[in-house]
MOPAC internal coordinates of N, CA, C and O (Angstrom, degrees):
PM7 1SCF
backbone

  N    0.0000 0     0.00 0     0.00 0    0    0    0
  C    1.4439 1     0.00 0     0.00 0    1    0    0
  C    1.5140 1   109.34 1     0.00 0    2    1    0
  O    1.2310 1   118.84 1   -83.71 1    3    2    1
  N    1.0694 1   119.82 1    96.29 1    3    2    1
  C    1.3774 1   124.62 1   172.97 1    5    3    2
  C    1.1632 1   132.27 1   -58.16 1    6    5    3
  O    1.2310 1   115.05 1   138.81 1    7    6    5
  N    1.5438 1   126.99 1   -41.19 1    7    6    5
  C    1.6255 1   137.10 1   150.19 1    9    7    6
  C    0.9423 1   113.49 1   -12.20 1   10    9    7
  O    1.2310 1   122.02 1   116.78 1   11   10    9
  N    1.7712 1   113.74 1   -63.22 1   11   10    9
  C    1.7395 1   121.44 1  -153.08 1   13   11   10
  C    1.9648 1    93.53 1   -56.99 1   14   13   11
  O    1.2310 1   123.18 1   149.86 1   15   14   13
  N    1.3016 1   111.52 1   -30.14 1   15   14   13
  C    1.8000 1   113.90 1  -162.53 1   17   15   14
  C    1.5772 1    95.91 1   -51.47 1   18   17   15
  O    1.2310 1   112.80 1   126.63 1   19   18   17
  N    1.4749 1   131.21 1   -53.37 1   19   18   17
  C    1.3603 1   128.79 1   178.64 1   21   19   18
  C    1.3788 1   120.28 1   -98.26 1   22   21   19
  O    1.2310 1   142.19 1   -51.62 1   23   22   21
  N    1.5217 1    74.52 1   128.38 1   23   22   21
  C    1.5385 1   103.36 1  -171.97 1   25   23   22
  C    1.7878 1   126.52 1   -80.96 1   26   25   23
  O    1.2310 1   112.13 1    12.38 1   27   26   25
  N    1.1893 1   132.44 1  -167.62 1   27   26   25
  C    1.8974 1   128.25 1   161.58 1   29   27   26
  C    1.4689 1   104.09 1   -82.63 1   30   29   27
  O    1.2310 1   121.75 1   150.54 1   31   30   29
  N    0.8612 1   114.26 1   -29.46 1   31   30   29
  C    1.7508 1   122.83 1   177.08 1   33   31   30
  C    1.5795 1   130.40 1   -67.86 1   34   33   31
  O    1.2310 1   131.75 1   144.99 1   35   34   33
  N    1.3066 1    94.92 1   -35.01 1   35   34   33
  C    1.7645 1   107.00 1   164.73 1   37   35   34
  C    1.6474 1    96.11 1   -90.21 1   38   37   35
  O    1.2310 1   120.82 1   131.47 1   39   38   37
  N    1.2733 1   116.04 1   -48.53 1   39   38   37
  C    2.0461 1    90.37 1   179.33 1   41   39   38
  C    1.3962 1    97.76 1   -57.21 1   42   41   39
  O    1.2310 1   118.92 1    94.44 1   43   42   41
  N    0.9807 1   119.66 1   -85.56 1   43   42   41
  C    1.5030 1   112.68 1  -176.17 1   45   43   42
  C    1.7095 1   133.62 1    -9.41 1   46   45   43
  O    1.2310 1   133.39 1   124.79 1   47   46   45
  N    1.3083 1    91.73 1   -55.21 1   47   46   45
  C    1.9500 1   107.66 1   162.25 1   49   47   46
  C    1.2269 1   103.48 1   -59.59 1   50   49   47
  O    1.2310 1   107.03 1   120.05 1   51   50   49
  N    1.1104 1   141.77 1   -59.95 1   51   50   49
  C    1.6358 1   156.90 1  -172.85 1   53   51   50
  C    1.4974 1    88.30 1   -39.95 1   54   53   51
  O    1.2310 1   123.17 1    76.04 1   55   54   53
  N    1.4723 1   111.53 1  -103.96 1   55   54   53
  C    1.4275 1   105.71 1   174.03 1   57   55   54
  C    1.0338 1   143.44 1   -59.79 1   58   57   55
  O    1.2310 1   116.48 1  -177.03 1   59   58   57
  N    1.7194 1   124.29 1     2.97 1   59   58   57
  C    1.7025 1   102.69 1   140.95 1   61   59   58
  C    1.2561 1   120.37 1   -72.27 1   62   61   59
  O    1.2310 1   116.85 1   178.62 1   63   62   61
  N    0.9425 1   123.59 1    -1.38 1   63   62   61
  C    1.7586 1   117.36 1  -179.53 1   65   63   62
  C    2.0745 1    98.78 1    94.86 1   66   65   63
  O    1.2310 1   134.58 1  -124.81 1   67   66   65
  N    1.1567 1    89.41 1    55.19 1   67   66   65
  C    1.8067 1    93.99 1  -177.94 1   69   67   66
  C    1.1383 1    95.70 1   -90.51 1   70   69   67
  O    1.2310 1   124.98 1    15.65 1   71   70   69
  N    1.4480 1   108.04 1  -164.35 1   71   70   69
  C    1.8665 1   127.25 1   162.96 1   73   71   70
  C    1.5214 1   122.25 1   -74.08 1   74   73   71
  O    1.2310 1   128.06 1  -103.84 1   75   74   73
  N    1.2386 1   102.08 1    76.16 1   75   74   73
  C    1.6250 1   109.20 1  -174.37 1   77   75   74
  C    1.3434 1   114.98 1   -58.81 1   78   77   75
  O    1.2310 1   115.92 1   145.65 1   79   78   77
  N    1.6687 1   125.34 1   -34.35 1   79   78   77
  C    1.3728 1   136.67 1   140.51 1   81   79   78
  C    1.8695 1    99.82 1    -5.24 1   82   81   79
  O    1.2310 1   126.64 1    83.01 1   83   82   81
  N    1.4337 1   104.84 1   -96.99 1   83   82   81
  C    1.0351 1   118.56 1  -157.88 1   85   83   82
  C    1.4084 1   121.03 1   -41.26 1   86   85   83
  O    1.2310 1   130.75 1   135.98 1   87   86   85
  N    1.5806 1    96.87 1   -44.02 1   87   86   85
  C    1.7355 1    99.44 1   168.41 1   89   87   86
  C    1.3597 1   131.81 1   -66.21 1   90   89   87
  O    1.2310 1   123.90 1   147.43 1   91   90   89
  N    1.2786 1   110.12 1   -32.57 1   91   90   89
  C    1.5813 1   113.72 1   168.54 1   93   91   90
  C    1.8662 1   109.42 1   -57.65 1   94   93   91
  O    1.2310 1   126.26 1   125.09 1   95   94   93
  N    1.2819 1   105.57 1   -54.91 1   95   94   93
  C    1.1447 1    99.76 1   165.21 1   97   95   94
  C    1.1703 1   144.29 1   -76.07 1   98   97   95
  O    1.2310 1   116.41 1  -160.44 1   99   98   97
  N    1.2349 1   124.43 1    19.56 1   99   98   97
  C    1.7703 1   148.58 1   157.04 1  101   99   98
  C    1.5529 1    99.46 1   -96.89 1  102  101   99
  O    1.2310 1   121.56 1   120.73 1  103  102  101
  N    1.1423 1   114.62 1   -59.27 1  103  102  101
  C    1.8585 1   119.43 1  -167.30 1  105  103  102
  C    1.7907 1    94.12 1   -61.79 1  106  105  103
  O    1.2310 1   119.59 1   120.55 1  107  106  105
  N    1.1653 1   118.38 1   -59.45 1  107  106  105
  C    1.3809 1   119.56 1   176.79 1  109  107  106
  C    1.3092 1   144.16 1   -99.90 1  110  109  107
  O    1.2310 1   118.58 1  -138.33 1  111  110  109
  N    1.2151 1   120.31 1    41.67 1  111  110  109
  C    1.4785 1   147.25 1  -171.45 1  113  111  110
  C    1.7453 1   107.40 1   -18.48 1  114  113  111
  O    1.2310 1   134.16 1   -52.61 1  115  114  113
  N    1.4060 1    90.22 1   127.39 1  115  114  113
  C    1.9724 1    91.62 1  -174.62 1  117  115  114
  C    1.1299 1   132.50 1    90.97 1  118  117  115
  O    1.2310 1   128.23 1   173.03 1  119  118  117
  N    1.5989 1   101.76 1    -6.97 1  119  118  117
  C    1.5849 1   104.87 1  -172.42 1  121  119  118
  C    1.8416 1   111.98 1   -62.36 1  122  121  119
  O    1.2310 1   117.02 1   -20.44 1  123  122  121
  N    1.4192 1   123.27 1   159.56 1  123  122  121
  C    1.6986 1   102.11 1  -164.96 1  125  123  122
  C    1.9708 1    89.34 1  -103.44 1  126  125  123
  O    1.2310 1   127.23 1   -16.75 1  127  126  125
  N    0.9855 1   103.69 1   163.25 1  127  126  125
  C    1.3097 1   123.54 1  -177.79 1  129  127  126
  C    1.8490 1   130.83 1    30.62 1  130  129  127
  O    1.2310 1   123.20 1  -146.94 1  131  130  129
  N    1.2161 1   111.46 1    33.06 1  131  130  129
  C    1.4242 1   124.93 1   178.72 1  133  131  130
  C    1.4425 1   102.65 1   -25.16 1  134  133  131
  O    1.2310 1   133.07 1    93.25 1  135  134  133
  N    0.9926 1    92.35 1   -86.75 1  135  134  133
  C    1.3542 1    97.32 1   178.22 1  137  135  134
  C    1.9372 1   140.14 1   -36.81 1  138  137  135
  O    1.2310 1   125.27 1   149.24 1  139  138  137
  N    1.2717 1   107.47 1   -30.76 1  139  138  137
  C    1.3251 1   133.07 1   177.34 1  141  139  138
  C    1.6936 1   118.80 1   -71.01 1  142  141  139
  O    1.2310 1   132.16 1   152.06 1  143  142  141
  N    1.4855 1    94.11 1   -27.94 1  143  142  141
  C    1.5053 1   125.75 1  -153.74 1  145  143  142
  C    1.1234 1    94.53 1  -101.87 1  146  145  143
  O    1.2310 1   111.55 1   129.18 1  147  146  145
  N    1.9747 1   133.52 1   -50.82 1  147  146  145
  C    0.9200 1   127.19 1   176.62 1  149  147  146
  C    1.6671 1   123.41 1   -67.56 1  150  149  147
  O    1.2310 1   122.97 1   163.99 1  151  150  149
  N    1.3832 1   111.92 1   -16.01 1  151  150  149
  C    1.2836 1   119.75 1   171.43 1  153  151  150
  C    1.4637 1   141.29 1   -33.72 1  154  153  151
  O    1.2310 1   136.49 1   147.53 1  155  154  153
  N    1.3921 1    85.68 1   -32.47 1  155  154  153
  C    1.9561 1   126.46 1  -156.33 1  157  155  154
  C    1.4900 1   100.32 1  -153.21 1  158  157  155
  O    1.2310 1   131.28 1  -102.73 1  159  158  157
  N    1.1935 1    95.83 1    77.27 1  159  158  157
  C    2.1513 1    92.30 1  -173.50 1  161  159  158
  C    1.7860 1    94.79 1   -94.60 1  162  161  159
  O    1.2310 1   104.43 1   179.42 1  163  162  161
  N    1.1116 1   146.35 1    -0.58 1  163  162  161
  C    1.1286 1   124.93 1   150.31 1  165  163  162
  C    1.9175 1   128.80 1   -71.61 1  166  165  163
  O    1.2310 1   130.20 1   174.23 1  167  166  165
  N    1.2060 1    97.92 1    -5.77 1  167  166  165
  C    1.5662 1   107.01 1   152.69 1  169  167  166
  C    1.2585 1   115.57 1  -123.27 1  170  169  167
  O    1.2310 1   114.52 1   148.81 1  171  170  169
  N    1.2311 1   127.99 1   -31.19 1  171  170  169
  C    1.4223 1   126.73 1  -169.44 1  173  171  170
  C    1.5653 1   115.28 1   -72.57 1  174  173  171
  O    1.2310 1   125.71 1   124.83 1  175  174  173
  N    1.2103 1   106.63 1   -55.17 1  175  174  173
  C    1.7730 1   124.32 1   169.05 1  177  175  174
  C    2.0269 1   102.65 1   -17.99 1  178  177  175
  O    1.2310 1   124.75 1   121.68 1  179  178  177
  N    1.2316 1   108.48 1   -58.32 1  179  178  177
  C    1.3408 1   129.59 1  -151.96 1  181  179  178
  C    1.9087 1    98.04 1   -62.37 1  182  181  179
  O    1.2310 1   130.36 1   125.97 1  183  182  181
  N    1.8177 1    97.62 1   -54.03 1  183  182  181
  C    1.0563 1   135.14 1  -170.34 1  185  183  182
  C    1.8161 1   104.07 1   -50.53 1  186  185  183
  O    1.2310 1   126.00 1   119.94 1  187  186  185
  N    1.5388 1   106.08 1   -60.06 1  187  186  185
  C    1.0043 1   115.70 1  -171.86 1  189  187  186
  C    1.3830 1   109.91 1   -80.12 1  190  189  187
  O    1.2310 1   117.43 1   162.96 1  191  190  189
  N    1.5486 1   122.50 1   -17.04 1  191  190  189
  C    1.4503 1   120.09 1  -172.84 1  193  191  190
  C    1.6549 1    97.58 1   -80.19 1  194  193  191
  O    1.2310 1   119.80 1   143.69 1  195  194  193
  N    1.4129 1   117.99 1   -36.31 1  195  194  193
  C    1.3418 1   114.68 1   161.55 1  197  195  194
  C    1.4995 1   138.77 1   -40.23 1  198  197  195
  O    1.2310 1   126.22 1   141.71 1  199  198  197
  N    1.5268 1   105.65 1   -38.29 1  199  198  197
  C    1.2020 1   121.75 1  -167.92 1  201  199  198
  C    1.8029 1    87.43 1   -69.31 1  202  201  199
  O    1.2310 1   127.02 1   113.58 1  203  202  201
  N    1.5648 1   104.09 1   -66.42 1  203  202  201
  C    1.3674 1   104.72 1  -166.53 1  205  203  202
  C    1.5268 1   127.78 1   -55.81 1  206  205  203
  O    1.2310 1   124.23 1   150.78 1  207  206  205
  N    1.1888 1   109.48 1   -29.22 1  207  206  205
  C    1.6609 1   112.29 1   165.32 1  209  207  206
  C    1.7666 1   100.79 1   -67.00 1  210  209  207
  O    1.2310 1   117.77 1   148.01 1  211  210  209
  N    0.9846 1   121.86 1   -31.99 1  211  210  209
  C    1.5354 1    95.63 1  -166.43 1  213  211  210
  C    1.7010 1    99.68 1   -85.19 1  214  213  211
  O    1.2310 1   124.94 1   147.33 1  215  214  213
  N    1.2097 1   108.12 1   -32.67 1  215  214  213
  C    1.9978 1    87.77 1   160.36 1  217  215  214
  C    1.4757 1   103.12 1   -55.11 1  218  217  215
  O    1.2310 1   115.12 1   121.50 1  219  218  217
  N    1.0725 1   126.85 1   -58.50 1  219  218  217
  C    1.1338 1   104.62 1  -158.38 1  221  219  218
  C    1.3492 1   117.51 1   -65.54 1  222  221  219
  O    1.2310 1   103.46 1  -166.16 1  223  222  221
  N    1.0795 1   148.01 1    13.84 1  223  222  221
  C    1.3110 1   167.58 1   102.03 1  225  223  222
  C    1.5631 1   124.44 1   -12.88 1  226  225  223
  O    1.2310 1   128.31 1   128.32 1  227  226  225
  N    1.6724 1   101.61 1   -51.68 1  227  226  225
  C    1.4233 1   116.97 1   171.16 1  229  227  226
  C    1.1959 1   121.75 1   -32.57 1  230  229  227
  O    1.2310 1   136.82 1   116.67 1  231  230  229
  N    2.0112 1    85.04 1   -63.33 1  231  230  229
  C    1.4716 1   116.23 1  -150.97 1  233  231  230
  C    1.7182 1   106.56 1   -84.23 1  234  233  231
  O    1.2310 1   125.12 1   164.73 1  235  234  233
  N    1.6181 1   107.78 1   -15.27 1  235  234  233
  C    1.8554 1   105.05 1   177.33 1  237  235  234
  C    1.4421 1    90.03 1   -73.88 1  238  237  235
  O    1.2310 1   110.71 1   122.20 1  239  238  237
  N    1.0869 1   135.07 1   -57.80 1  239  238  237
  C    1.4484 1   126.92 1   171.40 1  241  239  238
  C    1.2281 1   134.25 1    -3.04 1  242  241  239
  O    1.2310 1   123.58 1    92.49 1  243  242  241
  N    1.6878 1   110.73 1   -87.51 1  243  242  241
  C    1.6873 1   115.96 1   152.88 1  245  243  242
  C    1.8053 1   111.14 1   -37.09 1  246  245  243
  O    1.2310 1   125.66 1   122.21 1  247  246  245
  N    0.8496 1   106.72 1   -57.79 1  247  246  245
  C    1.8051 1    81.49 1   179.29 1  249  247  246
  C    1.2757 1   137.82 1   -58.38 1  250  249  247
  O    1.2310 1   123.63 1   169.16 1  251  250  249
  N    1.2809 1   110.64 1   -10.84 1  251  250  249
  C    1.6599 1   117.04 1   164.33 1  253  251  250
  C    1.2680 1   107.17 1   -80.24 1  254  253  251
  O    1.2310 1   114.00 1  -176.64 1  255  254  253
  N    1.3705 1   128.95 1     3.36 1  255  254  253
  C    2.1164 1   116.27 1  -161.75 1  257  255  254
  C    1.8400 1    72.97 1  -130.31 1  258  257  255
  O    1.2310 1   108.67 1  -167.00 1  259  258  257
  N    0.9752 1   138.79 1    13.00 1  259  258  257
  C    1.0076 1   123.71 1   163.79 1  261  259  258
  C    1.5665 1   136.75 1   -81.59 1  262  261  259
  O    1.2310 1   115.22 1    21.81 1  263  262  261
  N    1.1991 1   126.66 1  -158.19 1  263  262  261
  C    1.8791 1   133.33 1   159.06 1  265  263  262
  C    1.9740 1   103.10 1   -73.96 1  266  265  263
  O    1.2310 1   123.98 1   -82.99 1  267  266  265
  N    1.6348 1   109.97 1    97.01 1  267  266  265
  C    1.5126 1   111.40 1  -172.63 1  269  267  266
  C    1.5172 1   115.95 1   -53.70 1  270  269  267
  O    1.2310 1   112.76 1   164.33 1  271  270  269
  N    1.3197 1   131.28 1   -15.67 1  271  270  269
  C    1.1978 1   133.53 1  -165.97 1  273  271  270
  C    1.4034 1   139.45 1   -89.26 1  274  273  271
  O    1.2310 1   129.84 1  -141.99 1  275  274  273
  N    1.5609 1    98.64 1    38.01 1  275  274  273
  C    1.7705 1   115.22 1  -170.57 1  277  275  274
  C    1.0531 1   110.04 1  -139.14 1  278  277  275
  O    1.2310 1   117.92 1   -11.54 1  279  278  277
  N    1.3798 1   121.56 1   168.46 1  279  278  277
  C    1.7565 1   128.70 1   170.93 1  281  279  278
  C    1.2732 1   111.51 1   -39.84 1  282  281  279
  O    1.2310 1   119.85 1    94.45 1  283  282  281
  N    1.1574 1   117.89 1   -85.55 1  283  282  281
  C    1.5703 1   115.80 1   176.55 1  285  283  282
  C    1.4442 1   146.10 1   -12.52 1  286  285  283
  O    1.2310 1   130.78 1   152.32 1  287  286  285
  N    1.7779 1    96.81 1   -27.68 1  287  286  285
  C    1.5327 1    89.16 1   174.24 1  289  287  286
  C    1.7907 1   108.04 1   -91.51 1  290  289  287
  O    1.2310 1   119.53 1   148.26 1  291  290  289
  N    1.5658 1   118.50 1   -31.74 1  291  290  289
  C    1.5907 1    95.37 1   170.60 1  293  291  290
  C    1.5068 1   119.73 1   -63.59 1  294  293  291
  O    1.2310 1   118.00 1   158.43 1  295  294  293
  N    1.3790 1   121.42 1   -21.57 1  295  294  293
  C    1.9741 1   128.10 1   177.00 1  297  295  294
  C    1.5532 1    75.96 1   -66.36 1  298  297  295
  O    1.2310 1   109.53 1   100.47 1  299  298  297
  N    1.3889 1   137.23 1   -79.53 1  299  298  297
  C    1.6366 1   112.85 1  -132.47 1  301  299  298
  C    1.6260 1   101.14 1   -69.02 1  302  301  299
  O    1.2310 1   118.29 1   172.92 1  303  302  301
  N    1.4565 1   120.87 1    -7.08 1  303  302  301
  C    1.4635 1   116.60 1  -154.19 1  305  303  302
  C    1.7182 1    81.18 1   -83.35 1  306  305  303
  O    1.2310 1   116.73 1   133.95 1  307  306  305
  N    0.9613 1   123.83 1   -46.05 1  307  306  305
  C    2.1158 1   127.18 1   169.45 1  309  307  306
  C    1.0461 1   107.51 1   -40.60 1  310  309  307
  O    1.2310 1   115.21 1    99.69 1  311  310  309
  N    1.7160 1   126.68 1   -80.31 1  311  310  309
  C    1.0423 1   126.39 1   169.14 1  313  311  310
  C    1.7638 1   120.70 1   -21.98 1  314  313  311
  O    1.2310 1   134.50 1   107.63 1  315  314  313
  N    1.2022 1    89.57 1   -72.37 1  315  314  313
  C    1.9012 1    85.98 1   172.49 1  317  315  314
  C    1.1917 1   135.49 1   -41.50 1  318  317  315
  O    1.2310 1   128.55 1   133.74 1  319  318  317
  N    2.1290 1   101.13 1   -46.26 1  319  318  317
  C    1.3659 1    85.59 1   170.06 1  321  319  318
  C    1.3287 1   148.08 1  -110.41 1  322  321  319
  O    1.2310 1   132.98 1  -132.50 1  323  322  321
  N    1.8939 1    92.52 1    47.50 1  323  322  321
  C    1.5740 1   127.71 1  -173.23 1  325  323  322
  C    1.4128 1    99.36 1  -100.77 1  326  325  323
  O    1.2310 1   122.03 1   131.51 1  327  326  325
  N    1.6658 1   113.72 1   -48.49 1  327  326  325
  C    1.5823 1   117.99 1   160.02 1  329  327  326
  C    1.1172 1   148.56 1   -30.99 1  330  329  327
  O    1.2310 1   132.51 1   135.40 1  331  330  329
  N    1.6485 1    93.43 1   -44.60 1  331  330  329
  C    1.8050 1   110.64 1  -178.66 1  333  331  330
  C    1.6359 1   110.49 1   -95.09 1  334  333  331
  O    1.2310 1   129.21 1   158.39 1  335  334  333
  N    2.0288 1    99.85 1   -21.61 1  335  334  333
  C    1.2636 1    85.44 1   146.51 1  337  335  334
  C    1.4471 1   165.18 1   -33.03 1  338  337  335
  O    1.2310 1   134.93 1   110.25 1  339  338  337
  N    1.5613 1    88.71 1   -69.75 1  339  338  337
  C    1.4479 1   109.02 1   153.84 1  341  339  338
  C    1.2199 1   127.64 1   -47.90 1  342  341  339
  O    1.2310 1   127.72 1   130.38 1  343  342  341
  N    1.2284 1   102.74 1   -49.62 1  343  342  341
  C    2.1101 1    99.96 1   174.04 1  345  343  342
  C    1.7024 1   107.22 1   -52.98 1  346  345  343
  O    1.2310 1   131.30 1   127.40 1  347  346  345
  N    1.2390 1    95.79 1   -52.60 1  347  346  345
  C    1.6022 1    94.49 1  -165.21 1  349  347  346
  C    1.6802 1   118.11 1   -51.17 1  350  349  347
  O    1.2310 1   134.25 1   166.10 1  351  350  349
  N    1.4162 1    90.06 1   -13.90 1  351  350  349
  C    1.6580 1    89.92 1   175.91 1  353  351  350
  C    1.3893 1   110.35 1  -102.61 1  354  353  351
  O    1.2310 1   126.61 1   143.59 1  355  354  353
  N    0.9842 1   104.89 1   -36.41 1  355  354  353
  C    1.8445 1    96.14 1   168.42 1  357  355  354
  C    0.9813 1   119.86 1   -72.88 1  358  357  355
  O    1.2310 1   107.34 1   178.92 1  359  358  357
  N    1.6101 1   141.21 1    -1.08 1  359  358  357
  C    1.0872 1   144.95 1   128.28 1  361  359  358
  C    1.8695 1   113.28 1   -51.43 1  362  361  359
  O    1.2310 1   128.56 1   114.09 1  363  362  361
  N    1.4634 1   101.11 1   -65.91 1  363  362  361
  C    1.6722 1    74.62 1  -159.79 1  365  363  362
  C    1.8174 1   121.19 1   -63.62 1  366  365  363
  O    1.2310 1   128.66 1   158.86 1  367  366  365
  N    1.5217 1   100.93 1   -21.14 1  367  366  365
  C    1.0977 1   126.99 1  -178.51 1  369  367  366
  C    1.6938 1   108.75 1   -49.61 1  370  369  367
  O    1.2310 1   127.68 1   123.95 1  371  370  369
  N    1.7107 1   102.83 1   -56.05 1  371  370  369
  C    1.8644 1   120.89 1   176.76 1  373  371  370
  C    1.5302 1    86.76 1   -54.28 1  374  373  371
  O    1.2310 1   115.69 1   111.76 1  375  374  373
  N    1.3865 1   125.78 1   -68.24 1  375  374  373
  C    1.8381 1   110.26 1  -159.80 1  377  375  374
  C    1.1667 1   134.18 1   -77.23 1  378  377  375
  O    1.2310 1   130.58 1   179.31 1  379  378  377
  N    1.2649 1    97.19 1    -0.69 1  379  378  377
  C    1.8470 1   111.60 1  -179.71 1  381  379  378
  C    1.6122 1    87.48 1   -87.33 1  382  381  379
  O    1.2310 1   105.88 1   170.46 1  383  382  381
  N    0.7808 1   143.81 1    -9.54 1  383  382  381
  C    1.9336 1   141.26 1  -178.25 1  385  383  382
  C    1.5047 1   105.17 1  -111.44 1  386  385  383
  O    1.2310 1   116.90 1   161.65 1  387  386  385
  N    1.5626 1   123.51 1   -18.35 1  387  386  385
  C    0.8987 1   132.60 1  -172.59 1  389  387  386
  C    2.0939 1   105.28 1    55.98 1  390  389  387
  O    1.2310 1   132.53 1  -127.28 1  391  390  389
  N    1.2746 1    93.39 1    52.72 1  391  390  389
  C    1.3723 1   105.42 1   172.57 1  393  391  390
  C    1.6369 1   107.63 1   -59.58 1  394  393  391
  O    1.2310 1   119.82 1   -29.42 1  395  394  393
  N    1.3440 1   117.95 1   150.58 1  395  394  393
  C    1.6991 1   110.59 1   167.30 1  397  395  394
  C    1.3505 1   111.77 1   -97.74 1  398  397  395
  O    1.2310 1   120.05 1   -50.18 1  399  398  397
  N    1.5963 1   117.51 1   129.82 1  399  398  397
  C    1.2702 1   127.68 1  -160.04 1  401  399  398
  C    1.8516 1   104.80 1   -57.03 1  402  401  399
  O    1.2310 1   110.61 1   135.59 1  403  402  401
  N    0.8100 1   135.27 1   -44.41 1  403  402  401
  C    1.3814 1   118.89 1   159.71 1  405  403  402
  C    1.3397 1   128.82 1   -17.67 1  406  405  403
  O    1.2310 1   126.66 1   130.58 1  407  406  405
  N    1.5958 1   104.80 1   -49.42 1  407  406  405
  C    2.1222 1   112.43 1   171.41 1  409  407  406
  C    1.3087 1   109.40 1   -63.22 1  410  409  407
  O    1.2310 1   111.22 1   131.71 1  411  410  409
  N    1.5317 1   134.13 1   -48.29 1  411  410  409
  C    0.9819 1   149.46 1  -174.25 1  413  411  410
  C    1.4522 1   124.20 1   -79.55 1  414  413  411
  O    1.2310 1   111.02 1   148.28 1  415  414  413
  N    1.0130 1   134.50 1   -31.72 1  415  414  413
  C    1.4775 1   145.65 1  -168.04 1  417  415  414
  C    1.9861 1   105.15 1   -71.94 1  418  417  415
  O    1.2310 1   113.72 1   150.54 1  419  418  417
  N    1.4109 1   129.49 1   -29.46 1  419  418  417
  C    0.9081 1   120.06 1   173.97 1  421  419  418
  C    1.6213 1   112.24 1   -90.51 1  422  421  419
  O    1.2310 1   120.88 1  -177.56 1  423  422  421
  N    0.9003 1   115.93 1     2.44 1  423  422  421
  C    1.5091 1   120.58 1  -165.77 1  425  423  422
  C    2.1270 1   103.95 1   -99.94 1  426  425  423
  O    1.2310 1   135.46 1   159.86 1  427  426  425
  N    1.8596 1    87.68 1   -20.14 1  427  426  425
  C    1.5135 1    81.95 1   164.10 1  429  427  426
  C    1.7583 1   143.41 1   -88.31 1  430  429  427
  O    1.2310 1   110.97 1   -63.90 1  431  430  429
  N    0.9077 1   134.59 1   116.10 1  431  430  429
  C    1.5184 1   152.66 1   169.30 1  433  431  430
  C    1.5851 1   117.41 1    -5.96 1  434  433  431
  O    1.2310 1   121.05 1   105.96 1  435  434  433
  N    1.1123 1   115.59 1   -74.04 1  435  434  433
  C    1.5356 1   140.37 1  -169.98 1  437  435  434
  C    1.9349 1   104.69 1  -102.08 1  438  437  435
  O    1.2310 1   130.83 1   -86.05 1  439  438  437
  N    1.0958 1    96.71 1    93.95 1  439  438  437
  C    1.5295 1   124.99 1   170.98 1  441  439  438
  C    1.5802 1   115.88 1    26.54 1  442  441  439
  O    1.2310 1   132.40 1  -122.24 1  443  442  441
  N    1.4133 1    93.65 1    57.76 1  443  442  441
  C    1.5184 1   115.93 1   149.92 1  445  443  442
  C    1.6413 1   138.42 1     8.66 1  446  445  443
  O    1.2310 1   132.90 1   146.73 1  447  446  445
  N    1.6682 1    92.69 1   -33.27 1  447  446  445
  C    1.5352 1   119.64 1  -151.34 1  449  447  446
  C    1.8775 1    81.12 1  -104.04 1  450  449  447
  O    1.2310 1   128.03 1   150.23 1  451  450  449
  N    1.4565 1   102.15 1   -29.77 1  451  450  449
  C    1.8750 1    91.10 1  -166.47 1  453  451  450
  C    1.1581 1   109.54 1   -98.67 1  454  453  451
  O    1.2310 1   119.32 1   151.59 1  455  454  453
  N    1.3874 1   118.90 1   -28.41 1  455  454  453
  C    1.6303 1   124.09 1   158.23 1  457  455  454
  C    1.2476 1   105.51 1   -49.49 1  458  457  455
  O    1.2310 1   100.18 1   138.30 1  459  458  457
  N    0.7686 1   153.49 1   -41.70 1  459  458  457
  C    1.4150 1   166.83 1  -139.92 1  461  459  458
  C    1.6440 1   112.01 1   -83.19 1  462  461  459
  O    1.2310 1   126.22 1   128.51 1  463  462  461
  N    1.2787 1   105.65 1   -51.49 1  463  462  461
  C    1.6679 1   137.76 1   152.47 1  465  463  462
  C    1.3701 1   118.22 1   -46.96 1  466  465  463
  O    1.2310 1   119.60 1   127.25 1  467  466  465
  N    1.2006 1   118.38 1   -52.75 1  467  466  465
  C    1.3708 1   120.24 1  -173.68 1  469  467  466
  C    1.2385 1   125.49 1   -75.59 1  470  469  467
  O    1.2310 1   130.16 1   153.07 1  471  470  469
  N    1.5400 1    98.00 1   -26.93 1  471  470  469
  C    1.8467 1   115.83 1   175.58 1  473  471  470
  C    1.1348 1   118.51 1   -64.28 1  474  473  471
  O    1.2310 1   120.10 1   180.00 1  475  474  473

């Protein structure tokens, strides 16, 4: 359950103008360079919003291999198919330019590594 990770205390920090740094990196454990990223948020923002959708990608995952009989699996089945959305356009978008899958391949959502294969 991912929710339970944020707390009233990080919204709260959030909007006083706290260390939003810090909370991303408590709420989302592992993320790479928070900090580096926030430096330069007219590139970084993008960078890091990437990172976090593709966990969140991870994590709709595990809920399908799970116990089917709760809220969560029709929310992640949305989620997902807001996800594959997105790919599908940065796909057709990369081949209508005839982009080389190298530019494109990190920019996709849903396991990167298997698209990757198919191309």
């Amino acid at each position: 359950s991912f929710g339970s990770r944020v707390h009233d205390d990080d919204i709260r920090s959030i909007a006083g103008g706290g260390d939003y740094a810090r909370v991303l990196e408590r709420v989302y454990p592992g993320l790479a360079n928070v900090e580096e990223l926030l430096q330069e948020p007219e590139h970084g923002l993008p960078k890091l919003e990437l990172q976090i959708q593709q966990r969140l990608a991870q994590q709709v995952g595990v809920v399908f291999s799970g116990y089917p009989f709760h809220i969560g699996l029709p929310l992640a089945l949305a989620v997902l198919t807001e996800l594959e959305l997105q790919d599908l356009t940065v796909l057709i978008e990369a081949k209508s330019v005839r982009m080389p899958a190298e530019k494109f391949l990190p920019y996709l959502l849903m396991n990167p590594a298997e698209s990757a294969a198919v191309l």
